[in-house]
N, C-alpha and C positions, 0 to 999 in steps of 0.2 A: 246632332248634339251628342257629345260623348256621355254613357253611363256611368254617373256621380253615386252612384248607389252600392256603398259596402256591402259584401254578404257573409256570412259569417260558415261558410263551406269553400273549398276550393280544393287544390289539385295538385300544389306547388306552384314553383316559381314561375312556371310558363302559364298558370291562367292570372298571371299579372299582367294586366292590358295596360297600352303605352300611353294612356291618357293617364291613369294611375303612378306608372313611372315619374310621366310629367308634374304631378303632384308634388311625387318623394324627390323629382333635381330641385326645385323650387325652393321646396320648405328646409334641404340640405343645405343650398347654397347661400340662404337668408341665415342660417346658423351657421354658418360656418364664416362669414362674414363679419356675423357678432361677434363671434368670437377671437376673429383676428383682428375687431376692434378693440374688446378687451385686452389682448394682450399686448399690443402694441403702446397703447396706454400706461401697463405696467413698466413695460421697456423703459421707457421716456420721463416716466415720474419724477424721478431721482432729477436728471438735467433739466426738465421743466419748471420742477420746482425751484430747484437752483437760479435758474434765469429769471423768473416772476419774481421771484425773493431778493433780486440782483447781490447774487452772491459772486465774489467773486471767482475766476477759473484759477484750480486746483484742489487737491485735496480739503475735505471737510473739516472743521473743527469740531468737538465737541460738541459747541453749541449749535452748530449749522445741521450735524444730523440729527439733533432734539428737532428743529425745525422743520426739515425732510420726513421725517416722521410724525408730528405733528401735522403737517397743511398736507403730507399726503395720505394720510389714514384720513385726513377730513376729506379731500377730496375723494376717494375710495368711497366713502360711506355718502358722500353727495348722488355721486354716478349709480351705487346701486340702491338708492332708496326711489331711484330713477327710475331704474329696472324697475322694481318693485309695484310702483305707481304706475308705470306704463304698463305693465304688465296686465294689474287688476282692472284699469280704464279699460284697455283695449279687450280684457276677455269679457269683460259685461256687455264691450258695443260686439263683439263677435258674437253673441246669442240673441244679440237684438236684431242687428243690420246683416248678422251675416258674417263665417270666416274673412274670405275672399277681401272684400274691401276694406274689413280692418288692415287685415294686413298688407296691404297696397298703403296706406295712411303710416302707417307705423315703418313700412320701408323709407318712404319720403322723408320723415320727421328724422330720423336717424343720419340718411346720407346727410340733408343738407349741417346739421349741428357737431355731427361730428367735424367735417371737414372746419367749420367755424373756430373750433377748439387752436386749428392751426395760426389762428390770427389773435388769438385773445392777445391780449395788453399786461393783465395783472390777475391774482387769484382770482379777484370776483369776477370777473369776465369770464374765465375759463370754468369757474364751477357752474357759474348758470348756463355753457355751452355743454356742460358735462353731464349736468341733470333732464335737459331736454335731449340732449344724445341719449342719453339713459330712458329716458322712456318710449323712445321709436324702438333703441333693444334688446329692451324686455320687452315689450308687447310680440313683437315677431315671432319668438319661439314658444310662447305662450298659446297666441294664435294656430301656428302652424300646428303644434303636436295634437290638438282635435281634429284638426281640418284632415293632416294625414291617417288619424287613427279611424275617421268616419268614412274617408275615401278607400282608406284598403279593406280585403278582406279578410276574414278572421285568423286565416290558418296563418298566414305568412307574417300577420302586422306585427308579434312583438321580434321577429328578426330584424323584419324591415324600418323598423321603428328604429332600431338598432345601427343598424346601419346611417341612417341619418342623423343619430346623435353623436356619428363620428366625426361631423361637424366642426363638433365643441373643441376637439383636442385636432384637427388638423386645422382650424382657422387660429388658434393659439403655433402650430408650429409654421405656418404661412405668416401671421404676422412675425416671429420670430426671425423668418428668412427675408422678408421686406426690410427687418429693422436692421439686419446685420449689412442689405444690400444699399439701400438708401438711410442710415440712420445721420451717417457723414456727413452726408451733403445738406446744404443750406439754403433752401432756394429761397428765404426773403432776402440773401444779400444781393440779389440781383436787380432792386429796389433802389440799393444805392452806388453798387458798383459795378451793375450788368455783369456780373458773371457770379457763378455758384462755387460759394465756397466751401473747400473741404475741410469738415472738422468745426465749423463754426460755430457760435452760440446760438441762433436757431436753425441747428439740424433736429434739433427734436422735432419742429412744426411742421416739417415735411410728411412725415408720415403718417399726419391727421388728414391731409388733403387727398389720400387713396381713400377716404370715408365717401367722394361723392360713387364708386365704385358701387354699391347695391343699389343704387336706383338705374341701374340696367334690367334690374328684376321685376323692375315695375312694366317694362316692355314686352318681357315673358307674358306674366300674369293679364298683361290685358286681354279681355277676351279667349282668352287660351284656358286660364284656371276655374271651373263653376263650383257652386254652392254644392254641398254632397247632397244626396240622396235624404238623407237622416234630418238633416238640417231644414231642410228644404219642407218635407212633411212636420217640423216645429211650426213653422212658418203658415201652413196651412190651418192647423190646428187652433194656432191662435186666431184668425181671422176667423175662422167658424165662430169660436167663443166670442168672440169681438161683437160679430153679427146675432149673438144671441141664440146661437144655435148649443144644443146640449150635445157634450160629444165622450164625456167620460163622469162618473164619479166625484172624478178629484179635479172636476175646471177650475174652481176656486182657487187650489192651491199649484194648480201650474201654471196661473198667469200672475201670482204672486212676483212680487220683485224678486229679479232672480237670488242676489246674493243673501235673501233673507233665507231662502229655501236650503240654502247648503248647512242651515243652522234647525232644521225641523227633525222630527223625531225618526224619518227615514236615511235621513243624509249628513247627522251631525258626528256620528261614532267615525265616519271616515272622512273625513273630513279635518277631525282630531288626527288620526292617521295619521294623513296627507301631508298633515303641517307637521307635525313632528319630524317626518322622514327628510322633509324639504328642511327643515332648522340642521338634522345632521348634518346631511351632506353637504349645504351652501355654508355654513359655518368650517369648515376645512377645507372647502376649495376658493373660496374669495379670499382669505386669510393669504393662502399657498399664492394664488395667480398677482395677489398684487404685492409682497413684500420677498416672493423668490426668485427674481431677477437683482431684486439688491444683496439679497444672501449672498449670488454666483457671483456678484461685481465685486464685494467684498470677499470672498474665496481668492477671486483672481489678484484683485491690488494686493493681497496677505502673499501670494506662491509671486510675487514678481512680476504679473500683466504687465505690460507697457499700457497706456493709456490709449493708442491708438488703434490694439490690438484686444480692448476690452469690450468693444461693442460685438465683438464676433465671438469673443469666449461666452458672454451670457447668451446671444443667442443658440450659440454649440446646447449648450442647458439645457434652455428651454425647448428646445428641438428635440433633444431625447428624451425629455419630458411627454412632450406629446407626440411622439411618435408611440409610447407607453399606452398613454392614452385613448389613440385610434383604435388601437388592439382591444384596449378595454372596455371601449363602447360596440363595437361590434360582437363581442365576444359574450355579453351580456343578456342579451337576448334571445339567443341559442341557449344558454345556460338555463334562461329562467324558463323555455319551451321545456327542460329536460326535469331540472328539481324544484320547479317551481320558484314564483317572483320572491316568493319572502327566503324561502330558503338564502335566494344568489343574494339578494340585496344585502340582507343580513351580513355574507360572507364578506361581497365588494368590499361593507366600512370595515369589518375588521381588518381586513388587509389595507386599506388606508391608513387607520390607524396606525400598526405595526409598522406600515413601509416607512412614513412620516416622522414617526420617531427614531426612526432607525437614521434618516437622513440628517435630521436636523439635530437629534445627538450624539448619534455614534463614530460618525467620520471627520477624521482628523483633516481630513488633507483632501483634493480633487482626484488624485488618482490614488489608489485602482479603482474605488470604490463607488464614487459618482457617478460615474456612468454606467455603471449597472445599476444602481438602487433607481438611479432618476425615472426610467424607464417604467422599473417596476411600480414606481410609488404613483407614475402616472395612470399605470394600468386601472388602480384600482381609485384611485381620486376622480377622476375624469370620469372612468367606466359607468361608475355605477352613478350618473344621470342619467344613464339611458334609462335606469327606472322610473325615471320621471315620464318619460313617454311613453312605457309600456303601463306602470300602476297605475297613475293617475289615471286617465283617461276610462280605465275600466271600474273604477271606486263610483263615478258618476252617470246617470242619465243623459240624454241627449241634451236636452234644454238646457242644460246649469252645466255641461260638460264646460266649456270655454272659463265660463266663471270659476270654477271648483279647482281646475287646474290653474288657473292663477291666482286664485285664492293661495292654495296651498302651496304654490312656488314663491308668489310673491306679499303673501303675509310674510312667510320666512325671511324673504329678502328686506324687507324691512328691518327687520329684528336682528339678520346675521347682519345687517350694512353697517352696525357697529364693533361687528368682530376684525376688520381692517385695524379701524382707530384704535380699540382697544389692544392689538397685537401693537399697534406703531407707539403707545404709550406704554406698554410694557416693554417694549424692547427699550425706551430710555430711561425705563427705570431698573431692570434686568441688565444695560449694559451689552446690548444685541438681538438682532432679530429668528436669532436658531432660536431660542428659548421660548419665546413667545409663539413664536407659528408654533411650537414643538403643542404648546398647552390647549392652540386652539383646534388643532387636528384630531385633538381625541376628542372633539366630541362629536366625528363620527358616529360613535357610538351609540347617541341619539338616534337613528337610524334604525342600530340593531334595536331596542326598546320598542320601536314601531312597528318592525315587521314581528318582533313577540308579540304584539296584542291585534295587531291587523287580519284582516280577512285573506285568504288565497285565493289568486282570481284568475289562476291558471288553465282552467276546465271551464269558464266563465264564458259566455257572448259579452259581446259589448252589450251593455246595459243602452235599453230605447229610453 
């Protein structure tokens, strides 16, 4: 049986043992999945909503982008209160039952609903395929980032943590190269005309059906992925108390429910934290991921796109987008190894901020300028969730670790799932969606306010 048991000394990169690796491909390739589900989503919004709405082919009127805006800022704030929900379920059953088969449950829930999304009929079908989609993927990386941070050992995890939330900004530029490769094509006309057609009215629903694609990961994880070390002695702990055995102190209050614990007088100050720093940063990147593929669509019909040539220009974007953003999740965790978590975190949103506004106010035109800022604004938008897998996880104890971290991720995400609608109703009352993202990205800065009054948990163990 492989050794699940993190330790909080080590050697470098080579006393990373390959049962440990197998961990970090697991819980990389479940994010980075999500995240080419989220972005492919954003891609498609625009012509899904179109078609649900049976609007007809060509350009928008006035009142059709109120309505694009509108049903897709709803749908947005459907999908991530999804997240959200799924999130906090699935990390309360990961301290009960165990990382491992949560997340095995929350892969399943995900593959089959997303692909479902490709078959909807009409809004309501599609939101309540969007909202169960949403919560198979938010529970995953919820899941995962304890599981990883309890399975590695001290010295390497916030690199390696790092590395795996590159995830987030390479399954954003893979969905991006699916939508440019397959967005064309139409496979439900083959339904009625056996053959696939290009350019058709559902080519959008093609690209929901690579959702059954992570439940491959469920093949991995069987038997292959165990419960760590850490988790494992939760487990025993409780069943002594259970059986009436006296084993600490504080039995009382560690068999307490767990999410009440993240609110007592040793684990509420971070906790507050947590959530603040998750309000920053989710509030400027859900905002960014689901309303800057319409930005780039409307850049390119403004400079002349031909329409057939418009699925590959936004994906160009969004590709340099998160290729920005690989750079700035791996890059992040090195950082925080060097001046510590609060220091870089702090930095990552200001530069979000700045880069953001800079994008969504200051350029005129697509070139020259777009393609350098895109990159950089991804650096620092994308980057700094790797703090999520490095902070979080050391703000918490073992037991309430699961919970604490999706507390803090996905209370946020409740509350930011309005920052979508709220951008897509400003931008029709503002007259465009630069203005609006523009307003919601500063509040990054939220963020820095957190890492002002938070703890530095840089010279820290992971908390038992």
């Amino acid at each position: 049986m492989a050794d699940t048991t993190a330790t909080d000394i080590g050697g470098g990169w080579r006393s990373i043992t390959g049962y440990q690796w197998l961990v970090f491909l697991v819980v990389w390739l479940g994010w980075t999945l999500d995240a080419a589900d989220f972005g492919l989503f954003a891609l498609v919004l625009r012509p899904a909503v179109s078609t649900l709405l049976h609007f007809p082919a060509g350009p928008l009127s006035p009142e059709q982008t109120a309505q694009i805006g509108k049903f897709g800022g709803l749908l947005v704030m459907v999908g991530l209160i999804g997240w959200a929900i799924g999130g906090f379920l699935f990390g309360i059953m990961a301290d009960y039952i165990g990382r491992v088969r949560a997340l095995m449950f929350s892969i399943a829930l995900y593959s089959f609903f997303t692909a479902m999304q490709g078959l909807a009929v009409g809004i309501l079908d599609f939101s309540l395929y969007r909202f169960l989609a949403g919560i198979g993927t938010g529970a995953e990386i919820i899941v995962g980032i304890p599981l990883l941070a309890e399975t590695l050992g001290g010295t390497q995890r916030a690199k390696i943590s790092g590395v795996m939330m590159t995830g987030g900004a390479l399954g954003t530029f893979i969905g991006a190269w699916m939508y440019g490769l397959v967005g064309n094509y139409d496979l439900t006309s083959l339904l009625s005309t056996g053959t696939i057609t290009h350019g058709g009215p559902g080519a959008w629903r093609t690209v929901f059906f690579v959702g059954v694609v992570p439940a491959i990961l469920l093949m991995i994880i069987r038997g292959r992925v165990l419960e760590p070390g850490r988790f494992s002695a939760v487990q025993q702990r409780r069943a002594a108390i259970g059986a009436g055995r006296t084993v600490a102190a504080d039995d009382r209050e560690f068999i307490r429910f767990v999410p009440l614990q993240l609110f007592n007088r040793e684990n509420r100050y971070n906790t507050f934290v947590g959530l603040l720093f998750g309000l920053g940063s989710l509030l400027a990147i859900w905002t960014t991921n689901s309303w800057l593929p319409s930005i780039l669509r409307g850049v390119g019909e403004k400079e002349g796109v031909a329409a057939a040539g418009l699925a590959a220009f936004v994906a160009h974007g969004i590709m340099l987008w998160s290729i920005g953003g690989i750079f700035g999740y791996a890059v992040l965790g090195f950082v925080a190894d060097w001046i510590g978590r609060r220091w870089t975190i702090a930095l990552y949103s200001i530069g979000a901020t700045a880069a953001g506004l800079i994008l969504y106010l200051a350029l005129p035109s697509y070139q020259p300028w777009y393609p350098v800022v895109l990159p950089i604004f991804g650096f620092f938008v994308f980057g700094v969730f790797t703090g999520h897998a490095i902070y979080f996880p050391e703000l918490f104890p073992t037991h309430i670790r699961s919970t604490g971290v999706a507390f803090c991720n996905g209370a946020a995400r409740i509350i930011t799932s309005f920052g979508p609608l709220i951008a897509g109703l400003l931008a029709v009352a503002l007259g465009g969606f630069n203005v609006a993202a523009a307003i919601m990205v500063c509040f990054s800065m939220l963020s820095v306010v957190a890492m002002l009054i938070g703890r530095e948990t840089k010279d820290d163990a992971l908390p038992h």
